[in-house]
DRENSEVO-143048 format. One line per field, with one value per residue: residue in one letter; chain; residue number from 1; x, y, z of N, C-alpha, C in turn. Coordinates in pm, whole numbers, plus 50000, padded with zeros to 5 digits. Each point is the difference from the previous one (the first is absolute). Layout:
N
bakol	[a/...]
kemi	[A/...]
kedo	[NUM/...]
nX	[X/...]
nY	[Y/...]
nZ	[Z/...]
caX	[X/...]
caY	[Y/...]
caZ	[Z/...]
cX	[X/...]
cY	[Y/...]
cZ	[Z/...]
//
This chain:
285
bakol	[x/x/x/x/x/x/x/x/x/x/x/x/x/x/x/x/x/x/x/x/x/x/x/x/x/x/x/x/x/x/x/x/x/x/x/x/x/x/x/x/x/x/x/x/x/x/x/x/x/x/x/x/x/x/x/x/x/x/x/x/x/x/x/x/x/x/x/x/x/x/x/x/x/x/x/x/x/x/x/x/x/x/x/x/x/x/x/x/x/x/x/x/x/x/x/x/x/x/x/x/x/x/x/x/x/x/x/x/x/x/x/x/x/x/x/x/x/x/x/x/x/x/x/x/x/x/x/x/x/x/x/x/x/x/x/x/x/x/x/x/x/x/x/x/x/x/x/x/x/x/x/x/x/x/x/x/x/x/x/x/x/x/x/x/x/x/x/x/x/x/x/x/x/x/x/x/x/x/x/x/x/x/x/x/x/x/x/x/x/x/x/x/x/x/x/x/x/x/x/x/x/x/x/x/x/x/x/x/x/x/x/x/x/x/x/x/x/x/x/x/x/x/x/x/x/x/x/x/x/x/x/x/x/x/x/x/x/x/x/x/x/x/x/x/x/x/x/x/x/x/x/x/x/x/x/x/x/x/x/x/x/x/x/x/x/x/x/x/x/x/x/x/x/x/x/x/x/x/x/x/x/x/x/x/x]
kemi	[A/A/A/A/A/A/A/A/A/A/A/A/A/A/A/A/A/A/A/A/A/A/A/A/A/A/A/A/A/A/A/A/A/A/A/A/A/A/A/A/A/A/A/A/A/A/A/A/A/A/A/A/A/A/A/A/A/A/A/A/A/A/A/A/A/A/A/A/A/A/A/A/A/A/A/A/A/A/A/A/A/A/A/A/A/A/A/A/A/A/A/A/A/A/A/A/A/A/A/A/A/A/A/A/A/A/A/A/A/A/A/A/A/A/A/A/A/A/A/A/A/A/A/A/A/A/A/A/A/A/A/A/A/A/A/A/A/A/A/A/A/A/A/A/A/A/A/A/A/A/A/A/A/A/A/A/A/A/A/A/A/A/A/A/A/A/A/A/A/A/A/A/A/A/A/A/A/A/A/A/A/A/A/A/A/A/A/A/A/A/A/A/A/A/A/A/A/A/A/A/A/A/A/A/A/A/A/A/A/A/A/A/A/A/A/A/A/A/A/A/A/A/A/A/A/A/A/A/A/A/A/A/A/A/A/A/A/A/A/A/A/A/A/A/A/A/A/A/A/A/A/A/A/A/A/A/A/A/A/A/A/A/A/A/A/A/A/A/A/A/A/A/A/A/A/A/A/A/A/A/A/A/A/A/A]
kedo	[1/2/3/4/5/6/7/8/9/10/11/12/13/14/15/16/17/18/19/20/21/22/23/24/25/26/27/28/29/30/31/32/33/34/35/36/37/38/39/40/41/42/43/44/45/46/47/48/49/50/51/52/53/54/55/56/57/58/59/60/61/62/63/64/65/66/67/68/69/70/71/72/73/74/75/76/77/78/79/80/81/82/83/84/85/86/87/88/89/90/91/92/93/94/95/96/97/98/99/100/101/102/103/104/105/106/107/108/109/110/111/112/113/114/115/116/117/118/119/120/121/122/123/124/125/126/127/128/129/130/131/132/133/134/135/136/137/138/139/140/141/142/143/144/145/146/147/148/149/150/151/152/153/154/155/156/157/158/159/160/161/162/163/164/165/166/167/168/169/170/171/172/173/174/175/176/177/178/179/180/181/182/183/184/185/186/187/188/189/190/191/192/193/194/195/196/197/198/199/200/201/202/203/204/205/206/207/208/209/210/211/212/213/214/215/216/217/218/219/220/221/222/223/224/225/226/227/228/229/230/231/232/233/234/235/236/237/238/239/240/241/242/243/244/245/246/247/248/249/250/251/252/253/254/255/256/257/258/259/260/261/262/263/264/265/266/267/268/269/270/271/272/273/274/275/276/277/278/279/280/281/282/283/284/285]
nX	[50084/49929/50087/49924/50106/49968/50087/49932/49972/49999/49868/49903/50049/50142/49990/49953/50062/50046/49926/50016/50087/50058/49841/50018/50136/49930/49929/50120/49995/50063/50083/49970/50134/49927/50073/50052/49986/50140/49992/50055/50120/50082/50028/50063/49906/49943/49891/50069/50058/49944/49890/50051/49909/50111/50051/49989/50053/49944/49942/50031/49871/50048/49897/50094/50107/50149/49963/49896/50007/50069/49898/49893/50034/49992/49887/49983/50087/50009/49838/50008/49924/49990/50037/49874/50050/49943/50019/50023/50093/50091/50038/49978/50155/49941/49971/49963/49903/49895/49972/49991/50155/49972/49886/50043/50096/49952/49919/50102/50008/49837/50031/50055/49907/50150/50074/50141/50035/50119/50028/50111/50009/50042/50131/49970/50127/49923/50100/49978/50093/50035/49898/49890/49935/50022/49885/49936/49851/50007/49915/49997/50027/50122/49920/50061/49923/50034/49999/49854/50054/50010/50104/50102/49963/50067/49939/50047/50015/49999/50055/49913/49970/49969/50156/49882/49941/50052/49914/50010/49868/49849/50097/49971/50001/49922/49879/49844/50011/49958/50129/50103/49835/50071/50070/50060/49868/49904/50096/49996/49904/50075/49872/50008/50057/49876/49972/50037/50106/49978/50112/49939/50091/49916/50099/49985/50047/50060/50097/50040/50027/50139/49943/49972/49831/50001/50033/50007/50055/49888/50089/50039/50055/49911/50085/49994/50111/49969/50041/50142/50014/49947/49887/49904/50063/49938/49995/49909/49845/50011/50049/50021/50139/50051/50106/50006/50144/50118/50061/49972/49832/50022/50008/49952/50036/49946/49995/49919/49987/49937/50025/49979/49876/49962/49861/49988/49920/49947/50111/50112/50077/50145/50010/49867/50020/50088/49968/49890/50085/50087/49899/50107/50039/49932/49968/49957/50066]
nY	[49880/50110/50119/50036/50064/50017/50154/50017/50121/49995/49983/50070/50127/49937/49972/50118/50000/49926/50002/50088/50040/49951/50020/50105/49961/49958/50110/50079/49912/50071/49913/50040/50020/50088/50086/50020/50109/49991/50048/50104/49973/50085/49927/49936/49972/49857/49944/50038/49921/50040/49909/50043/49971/50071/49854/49969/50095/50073/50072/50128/50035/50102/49975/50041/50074/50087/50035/50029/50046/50095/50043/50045/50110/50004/50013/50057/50106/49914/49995/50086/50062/49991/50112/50010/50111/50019/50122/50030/50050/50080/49884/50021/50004/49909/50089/49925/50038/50078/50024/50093/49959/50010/50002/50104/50096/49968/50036/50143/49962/50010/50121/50005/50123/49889/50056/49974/50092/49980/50012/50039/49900/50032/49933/50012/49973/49935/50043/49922/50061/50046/50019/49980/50145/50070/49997/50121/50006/50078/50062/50073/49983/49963/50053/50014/50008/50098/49989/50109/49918/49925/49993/50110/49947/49923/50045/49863/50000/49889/50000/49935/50023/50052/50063/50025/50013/50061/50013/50098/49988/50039/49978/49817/50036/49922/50024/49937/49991/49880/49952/49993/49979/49963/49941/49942/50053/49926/49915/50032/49917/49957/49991/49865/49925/49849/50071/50127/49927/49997/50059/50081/50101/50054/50116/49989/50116/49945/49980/49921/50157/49947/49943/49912/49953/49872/49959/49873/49927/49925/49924/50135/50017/50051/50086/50042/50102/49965/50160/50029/50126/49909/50030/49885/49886/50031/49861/50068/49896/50043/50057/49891/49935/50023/50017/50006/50039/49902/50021/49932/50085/49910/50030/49916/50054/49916/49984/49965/49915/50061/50057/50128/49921/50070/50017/50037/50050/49935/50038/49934/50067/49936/50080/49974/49860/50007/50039/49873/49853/50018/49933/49920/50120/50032/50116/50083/50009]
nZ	[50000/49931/50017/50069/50048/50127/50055/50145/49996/50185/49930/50099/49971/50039/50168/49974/49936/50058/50123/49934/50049/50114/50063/49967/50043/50126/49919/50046/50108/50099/50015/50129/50055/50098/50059/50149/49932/50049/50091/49960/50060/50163/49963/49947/49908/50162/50008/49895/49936/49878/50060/49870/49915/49980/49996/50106/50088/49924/50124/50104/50039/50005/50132/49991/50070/49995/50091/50005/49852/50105/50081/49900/49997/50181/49998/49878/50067/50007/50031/50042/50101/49883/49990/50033/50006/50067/49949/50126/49970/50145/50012/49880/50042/50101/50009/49895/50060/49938/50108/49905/49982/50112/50009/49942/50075/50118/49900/50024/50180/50014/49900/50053/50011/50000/50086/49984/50112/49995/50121/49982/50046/50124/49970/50108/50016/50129/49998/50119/49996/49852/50023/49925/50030/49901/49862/49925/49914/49925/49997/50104/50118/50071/50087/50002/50102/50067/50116/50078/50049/49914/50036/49912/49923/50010/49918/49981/49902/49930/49857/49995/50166/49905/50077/49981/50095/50073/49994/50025/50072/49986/49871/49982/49875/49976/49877/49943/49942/50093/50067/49911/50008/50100/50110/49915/49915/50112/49988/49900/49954/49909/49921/50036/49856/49993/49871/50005/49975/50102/50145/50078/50001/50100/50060/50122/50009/49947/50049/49857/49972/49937/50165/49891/49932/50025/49886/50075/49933/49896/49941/50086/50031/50100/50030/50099/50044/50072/50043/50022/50018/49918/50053/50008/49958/49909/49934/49930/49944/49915/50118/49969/50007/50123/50034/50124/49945/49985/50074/50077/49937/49880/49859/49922/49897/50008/49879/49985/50015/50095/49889/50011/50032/49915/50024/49904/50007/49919/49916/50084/50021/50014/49899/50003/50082/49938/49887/50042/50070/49920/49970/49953/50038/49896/50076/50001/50174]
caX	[49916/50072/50047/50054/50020/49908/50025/49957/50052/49969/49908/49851/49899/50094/49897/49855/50058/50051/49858/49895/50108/50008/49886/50039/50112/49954/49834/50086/50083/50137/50036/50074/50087/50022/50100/49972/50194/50011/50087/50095/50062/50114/50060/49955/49931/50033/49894/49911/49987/49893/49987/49878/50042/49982/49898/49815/49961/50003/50068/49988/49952/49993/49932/50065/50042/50124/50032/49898/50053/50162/50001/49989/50157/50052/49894/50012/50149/50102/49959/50008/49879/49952/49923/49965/49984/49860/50041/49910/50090/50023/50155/49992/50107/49985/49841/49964/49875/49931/49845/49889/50043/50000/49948/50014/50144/49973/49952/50130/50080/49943/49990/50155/50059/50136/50173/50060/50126/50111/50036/50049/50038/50133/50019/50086/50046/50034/50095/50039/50110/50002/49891/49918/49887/49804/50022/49913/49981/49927/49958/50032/50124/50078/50084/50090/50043/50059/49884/50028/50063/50108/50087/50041/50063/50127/49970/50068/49995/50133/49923/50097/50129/50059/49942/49978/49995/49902/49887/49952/49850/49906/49922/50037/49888/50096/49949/50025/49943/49807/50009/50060/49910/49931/50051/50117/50012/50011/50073/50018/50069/49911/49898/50070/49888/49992/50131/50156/50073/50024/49999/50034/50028/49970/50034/49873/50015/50121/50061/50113/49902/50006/49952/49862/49985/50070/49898/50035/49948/49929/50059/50106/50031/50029/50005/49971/50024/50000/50112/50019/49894/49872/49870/49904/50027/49866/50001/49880/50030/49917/49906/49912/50044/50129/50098/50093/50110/50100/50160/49982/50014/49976/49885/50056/49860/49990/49887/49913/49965/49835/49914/49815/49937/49922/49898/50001/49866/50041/49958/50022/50111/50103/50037/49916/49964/50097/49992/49897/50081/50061/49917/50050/49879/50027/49970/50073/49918]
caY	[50120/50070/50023/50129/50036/50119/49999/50067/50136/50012/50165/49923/49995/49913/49885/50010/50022/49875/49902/50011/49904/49863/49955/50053/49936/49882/49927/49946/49883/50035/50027/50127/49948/50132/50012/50152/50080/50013/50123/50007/49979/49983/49835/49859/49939/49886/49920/50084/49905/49925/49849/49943/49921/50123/49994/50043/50123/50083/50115/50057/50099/50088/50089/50103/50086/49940/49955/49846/49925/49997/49891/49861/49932/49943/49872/49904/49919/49896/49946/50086/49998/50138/50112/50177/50076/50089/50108/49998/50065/50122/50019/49836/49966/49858/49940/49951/50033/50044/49938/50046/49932/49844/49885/49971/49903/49883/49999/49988/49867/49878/49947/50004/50086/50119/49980/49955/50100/49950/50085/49987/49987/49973/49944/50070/49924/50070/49886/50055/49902/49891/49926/49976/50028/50029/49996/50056/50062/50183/50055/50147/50061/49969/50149/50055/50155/50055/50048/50122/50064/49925/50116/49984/49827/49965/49886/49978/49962/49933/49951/49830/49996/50168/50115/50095/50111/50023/50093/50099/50040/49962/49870/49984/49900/49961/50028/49949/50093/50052/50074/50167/50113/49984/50099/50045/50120/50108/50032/50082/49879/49991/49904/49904/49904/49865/49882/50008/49938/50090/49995/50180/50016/50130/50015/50081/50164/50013/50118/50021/50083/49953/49875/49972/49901/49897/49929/49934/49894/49899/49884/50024/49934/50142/49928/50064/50014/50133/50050/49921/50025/50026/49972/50033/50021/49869/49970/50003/49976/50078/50026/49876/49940/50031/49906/50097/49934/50077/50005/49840/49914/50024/49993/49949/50068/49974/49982/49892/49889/49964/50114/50025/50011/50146/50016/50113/50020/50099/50180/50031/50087/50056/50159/50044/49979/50075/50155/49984/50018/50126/50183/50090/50045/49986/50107/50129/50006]
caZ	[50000/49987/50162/50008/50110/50020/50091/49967/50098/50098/50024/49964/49823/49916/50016/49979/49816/50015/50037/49863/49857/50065/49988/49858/49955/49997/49938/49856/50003/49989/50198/50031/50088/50049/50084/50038/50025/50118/50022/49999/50120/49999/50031/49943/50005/49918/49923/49930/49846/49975/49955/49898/49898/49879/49913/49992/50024/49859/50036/50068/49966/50101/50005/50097/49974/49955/50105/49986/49870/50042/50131/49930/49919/50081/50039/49898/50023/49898/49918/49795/49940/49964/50091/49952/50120/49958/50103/50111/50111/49961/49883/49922/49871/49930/49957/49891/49956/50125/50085/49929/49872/50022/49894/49837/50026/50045/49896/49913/50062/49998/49873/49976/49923/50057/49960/50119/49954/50075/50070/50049/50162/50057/50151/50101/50110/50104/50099/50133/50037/49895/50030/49929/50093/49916/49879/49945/49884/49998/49838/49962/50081/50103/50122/50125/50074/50098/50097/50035/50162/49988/49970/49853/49980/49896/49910/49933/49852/49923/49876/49947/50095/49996/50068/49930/50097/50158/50051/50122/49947/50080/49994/49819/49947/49910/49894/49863/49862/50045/50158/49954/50009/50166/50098/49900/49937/50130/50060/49861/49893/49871/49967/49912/49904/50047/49917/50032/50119/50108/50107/50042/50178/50052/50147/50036/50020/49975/50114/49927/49893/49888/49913/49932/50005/49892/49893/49934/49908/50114/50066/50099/50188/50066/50205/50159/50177/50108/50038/50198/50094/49979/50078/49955/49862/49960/49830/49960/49904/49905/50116/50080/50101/50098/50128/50074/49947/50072/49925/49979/49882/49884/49944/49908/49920/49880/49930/49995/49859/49986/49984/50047/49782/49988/49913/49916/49934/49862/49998/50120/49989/50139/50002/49996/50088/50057/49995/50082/50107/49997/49948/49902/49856/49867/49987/50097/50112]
cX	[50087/50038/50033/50044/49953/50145/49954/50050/49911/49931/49865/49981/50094/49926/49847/50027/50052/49895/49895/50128/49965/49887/50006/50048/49951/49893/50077/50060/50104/50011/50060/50095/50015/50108/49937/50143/50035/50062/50176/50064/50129/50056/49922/49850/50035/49951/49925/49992/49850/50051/49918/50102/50050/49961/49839/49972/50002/50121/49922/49974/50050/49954/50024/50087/50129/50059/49941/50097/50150/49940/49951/50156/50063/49939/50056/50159/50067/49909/49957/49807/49970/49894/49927/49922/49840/50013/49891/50076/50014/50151/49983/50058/50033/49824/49954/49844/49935/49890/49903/49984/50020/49932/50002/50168/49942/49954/50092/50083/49978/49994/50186/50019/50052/50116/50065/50112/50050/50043/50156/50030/50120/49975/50050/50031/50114/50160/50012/50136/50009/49919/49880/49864/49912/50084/49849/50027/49972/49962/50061/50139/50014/50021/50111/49959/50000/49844/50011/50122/50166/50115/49994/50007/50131/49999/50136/49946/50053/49886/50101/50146/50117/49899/49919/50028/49905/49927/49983/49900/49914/49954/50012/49879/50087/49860/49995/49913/49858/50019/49985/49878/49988/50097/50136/49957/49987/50149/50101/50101/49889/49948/50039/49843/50020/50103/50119/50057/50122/49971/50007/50034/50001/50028/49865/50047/50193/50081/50088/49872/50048/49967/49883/49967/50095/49913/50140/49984/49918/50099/50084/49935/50012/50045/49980/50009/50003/50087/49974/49877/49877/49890/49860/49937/49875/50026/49856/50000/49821/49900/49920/50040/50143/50054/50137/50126/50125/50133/50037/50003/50023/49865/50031/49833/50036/49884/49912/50006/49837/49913/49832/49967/49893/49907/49996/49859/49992/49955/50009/50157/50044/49995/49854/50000/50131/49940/49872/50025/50084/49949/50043/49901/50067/49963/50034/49936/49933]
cY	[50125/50118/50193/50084/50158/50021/50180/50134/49990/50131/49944/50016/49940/49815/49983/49978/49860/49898/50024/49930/49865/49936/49959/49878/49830/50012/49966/49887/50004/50016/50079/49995/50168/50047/50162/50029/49992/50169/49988/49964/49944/49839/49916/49919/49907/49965/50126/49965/49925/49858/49945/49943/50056/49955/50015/50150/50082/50102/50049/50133/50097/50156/50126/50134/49920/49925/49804/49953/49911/49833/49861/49912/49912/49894/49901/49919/49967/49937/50020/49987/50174/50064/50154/50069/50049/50150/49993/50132/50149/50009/49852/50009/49878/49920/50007/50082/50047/49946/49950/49861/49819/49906/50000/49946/49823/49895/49907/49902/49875/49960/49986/50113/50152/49969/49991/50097/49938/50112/49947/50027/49984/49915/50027/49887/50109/49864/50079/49914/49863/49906/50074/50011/50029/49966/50028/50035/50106/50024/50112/50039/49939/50181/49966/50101/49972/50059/50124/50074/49950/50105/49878/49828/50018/49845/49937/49953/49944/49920/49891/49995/50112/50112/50132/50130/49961/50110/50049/50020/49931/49845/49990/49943/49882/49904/49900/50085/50061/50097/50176/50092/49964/50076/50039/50099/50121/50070/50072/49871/50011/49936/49924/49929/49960/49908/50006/49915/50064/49980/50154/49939/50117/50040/50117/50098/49944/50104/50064/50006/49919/49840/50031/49904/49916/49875/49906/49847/49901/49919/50059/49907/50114/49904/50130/49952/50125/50005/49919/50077/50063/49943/50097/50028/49866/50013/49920/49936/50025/50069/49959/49978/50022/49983/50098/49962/50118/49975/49836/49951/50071/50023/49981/50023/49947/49987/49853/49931/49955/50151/49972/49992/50125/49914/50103/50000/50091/50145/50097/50058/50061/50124/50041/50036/50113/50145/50059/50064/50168/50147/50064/50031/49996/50094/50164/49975/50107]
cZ	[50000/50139/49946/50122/50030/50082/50010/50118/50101/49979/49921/49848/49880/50032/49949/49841/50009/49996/49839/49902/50008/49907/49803/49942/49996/49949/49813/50010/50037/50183/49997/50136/50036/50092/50037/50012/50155/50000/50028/50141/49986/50058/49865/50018/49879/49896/49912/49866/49988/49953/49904/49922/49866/49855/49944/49969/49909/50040/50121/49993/50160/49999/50091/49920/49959/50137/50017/49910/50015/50109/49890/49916/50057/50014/49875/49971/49836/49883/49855/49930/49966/50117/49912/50102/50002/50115/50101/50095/49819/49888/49961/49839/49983/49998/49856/49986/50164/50024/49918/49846/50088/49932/49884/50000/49986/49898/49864/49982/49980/49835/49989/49892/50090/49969/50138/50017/50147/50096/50127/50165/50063/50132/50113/50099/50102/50080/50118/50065/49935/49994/49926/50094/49903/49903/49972/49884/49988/49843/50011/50070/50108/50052/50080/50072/50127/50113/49994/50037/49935/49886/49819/50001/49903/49954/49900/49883/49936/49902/49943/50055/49951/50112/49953/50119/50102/49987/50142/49959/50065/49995/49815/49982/49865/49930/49904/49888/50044/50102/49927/50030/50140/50058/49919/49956/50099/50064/49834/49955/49871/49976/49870/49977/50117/49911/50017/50071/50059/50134/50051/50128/50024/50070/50040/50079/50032/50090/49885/49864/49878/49976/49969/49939/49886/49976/49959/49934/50129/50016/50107/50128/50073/50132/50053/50084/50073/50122/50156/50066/49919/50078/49968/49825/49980/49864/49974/49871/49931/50097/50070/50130/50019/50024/50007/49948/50092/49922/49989/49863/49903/49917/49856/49886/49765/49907/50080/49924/49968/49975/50010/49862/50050/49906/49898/49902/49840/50048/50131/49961/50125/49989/50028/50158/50112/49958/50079/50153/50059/49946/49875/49851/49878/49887/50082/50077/50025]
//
């Protein structure tokens, strides 16, 4: 039988849009396997991989903002089932269609009329005294930063075990092509394709005015370390989830080998959706 995944944003009128899908989905014959986003938080959660069968599952529909879309990425892990966003939240540069376009999307799916766009992911492995404590995925960014209260970090840097520089600064980001419109462009990084291949590393308010951002090839190997007396330093991953890091460890940041599949709907366009997003006009303001 056929399997569609609901995962959906913690807010009554994204659940209330869900319970009419759902109903929807099975008078078409089609199960439905739902998930509620969890909220973001600082420590590790275990058990957050869905258990299906990916063969069965067409794809995963999510019904939230970019935030939800980022927590479904997690849920879905390693298994490589296409995902399309449906906007429910206030910034949706990875949502595919709005509220309003669900069932005709849905429609689309169920006739297999779409496309598949590949989105690149990174891996982040964390060693704590040569030893092997996380290993996460991210669509968008690995943070580095630093607490309120917590003086400059000195960040070390080194690219395919070449030293690039230490950073003095609030904190790095370090970016895949999707990340470039999230906290990278916030902090003045450029907005890169999804196709490009490519890694940014961002330093975030830099103590040293001439670094800036860098874009380099997907196959590098980034490592990070941080200075003797750094504290209060947390490495975040697509804003989801936490964990406090110290001069102990390392951090070791490469491409993935399991990219996110993107649903893509005819007549849907990245630049649209970007000149949407950013306001930019096309005409005199």
């Amino acid at each position: 039988m056929k399997q569609i995944g609901l995962f959906v944003k913690q807010e009554p009128a994204a659940q209330k849009t869900a319970d009419v899908f759902e109903k929807w989905l099975e008078q078409e014959g089609v199960a439905v396997v739902r998930k509620t986003a969890f909220h973001p938080q600082l420590g590790l959660q275990t058990e957050r991989q869905c258990e299906v069968d990916p063969d069965a599952m067409i794809c995963v529909f999510v019904l939230g903002g970019d935030g939800t879309f980022l927590s479904a990425s997690r849920w879905i892990g390693d298994a490589g089932i296409p995902m399309i966003g449906v906007k429910f939240g206030d910034i949706g540069f990875l949502a595919e269609i709005a509220e309003d376009s669900l069932f005709q999307a849905a429609e689309a799916v169920l006739g297999n009329k779409f496309a598949i766009e590949s989105r690149a992911r990174l891996t982040v492995s964390i060693f704590r005294q040569d030893r092997l404590c996380v290993e996460e995925t991210v669509l968008n960014d690995v943070v580095i930063n630093k607490g309120a209260l917590a003086r400059l970090a000195n960040i070390e840097t080194c690219i395919d075990e070449h030293y690039l520089t230490t950073y003095r600064s609030d904190g790095l980001i370090v970016a895949t092509p999707t990340g470039s419109t999230a906290y990278s462009m916030a902090a003045g990084g450029p907005v890169v394709h999804p196709a490009v291949e490519g890694i940014l590393v961002t330093p975030i308010c830099p103590f040293t005015l001439t670094n800036r951002v860098l874009i380099v090839p997907a196959s590098s190997r980034i490592r990070i370390r941080l200075g003797e007396k750094a504290a209060d330093i947390v490495a975040t991953f697509d804003g989801q989830q936490g964990l406090e890091i110290g001069p102990a460890d390392t951090i070791l940041i490469e491409k993935s080998s399991f990219p996110l599949e993107l649903i893509k709907l005819p007549g849907h366009n990245y630049f649209d959706i970007l000149k949407a997003k950013l306001r930019w006009s096309g005409g005199r303001i």
